[in-house]
C-alpha positions in Angstrom: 171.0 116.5 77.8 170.9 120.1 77.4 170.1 122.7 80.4 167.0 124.7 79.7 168.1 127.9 79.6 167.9 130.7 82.3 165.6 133.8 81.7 167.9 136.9 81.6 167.1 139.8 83.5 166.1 141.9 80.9 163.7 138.8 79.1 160.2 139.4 78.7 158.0 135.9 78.9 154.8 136.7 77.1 151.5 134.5 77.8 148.6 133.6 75.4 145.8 135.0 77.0 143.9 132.2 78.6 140.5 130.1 75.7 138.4 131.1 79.3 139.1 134.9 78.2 137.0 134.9 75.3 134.5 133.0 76.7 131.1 134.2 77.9 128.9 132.3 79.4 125.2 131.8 78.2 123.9 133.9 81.1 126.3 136.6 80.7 124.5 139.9 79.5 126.3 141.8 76.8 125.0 144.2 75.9 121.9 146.0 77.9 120.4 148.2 75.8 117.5 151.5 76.7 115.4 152.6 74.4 113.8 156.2 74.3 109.9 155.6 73.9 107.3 158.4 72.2 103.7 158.7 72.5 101.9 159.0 69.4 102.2 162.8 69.5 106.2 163.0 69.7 106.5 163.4 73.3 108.9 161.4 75.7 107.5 159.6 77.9 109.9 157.2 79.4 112.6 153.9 78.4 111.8 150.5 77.7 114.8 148.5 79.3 116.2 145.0 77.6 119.4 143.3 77.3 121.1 140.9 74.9 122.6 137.7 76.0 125.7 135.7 75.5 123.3 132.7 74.8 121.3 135.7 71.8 118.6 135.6 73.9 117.3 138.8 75.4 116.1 139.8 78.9 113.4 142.4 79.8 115.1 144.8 82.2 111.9 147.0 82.4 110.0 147.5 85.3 106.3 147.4 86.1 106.0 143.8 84.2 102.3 142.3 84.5 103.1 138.9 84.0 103.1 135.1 85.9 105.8 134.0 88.1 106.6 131.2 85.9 106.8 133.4 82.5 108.7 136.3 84.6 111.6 133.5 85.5 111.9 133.5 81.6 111.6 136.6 80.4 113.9 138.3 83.1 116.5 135.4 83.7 117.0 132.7 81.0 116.1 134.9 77.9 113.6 134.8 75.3 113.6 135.5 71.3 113.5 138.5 69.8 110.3 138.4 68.6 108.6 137.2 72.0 110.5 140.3 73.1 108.8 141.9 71.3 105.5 141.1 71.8 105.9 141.0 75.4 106.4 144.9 75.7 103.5 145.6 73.4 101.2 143.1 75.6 102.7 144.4 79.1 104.1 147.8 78.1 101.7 148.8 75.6 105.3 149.6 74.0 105.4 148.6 69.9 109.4 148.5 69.5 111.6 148.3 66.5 114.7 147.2 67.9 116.7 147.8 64.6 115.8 151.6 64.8 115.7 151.6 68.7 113.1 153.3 69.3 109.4 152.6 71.1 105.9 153.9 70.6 103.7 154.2 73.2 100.5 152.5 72.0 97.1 150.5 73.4 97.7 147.1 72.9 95.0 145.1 71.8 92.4 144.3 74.4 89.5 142.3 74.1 86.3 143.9 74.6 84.3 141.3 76.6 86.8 140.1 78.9 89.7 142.4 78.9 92.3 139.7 78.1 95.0 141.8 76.0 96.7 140.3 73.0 100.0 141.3 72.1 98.8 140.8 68.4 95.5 141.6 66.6 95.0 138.0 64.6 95.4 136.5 68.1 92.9 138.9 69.5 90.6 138.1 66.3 90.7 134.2 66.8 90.4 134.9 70.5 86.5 136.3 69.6 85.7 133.5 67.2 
């Protein structure tokens, strides 16, 4: 049996940081993100608001969404794709984004003409009519 030995005064005991350290959780929001949007003519007219998840999901942070109760749970809280992301700010926002430039036009989104539903793509809007 050997003692353990005693720390000297001028020892330094350095810790591992903690696995929990590097951990995020699914919900936690990396990295929110605003992009500058353009009308058609170069002018600014405002920011289209999102964030990226832990969980590489992303969040609409925008305000002014005209969506359901049930999608809004979604799209603001648990995350949604890119590409549904995407769609919604064209459909809600009449926003078209490119995320990998960061930048957002102002545009009209599709609309249909006899009963106003809007489409956040044409094809959809064209099978809409058939």
């Amino acid at each position: 049996y050997f003692p353990s030995p005693s720390p000297s005064p001028n020892s330094v005991y350095l810790s591992s940081p903690s696995p929990s350290a590097f951990y995020h959780s699914p919900d936690d929001i990396l990295e929110p993100v605003s992009i500058r949007v353009m009308t058609t003519e170069d002018q600014h007219c405002g920011y289209f608001n999102y964030a990226k998840k832990a969980n590489e999901k992303f969040v609409c942070q925008t305000d002014g969404c005209k969506i359901s109760t049930k999608k809004e749970s979604k799209l603001k809280i648990e995350g949604v794709t890119r590409e549904t992301l995407i769609a919604h700010a064209v459909k809600c926002h009449s926003i078209h984004l490119n995320l990998k430039k960061k930048i957002g036009i102002l545009k009209q989104g599709f609309t249909c003409t006899h009963c106003s539903k809007p489409f956040a793509r044409r094809q959809t809007l064209v099978k809409h009519k058939e």
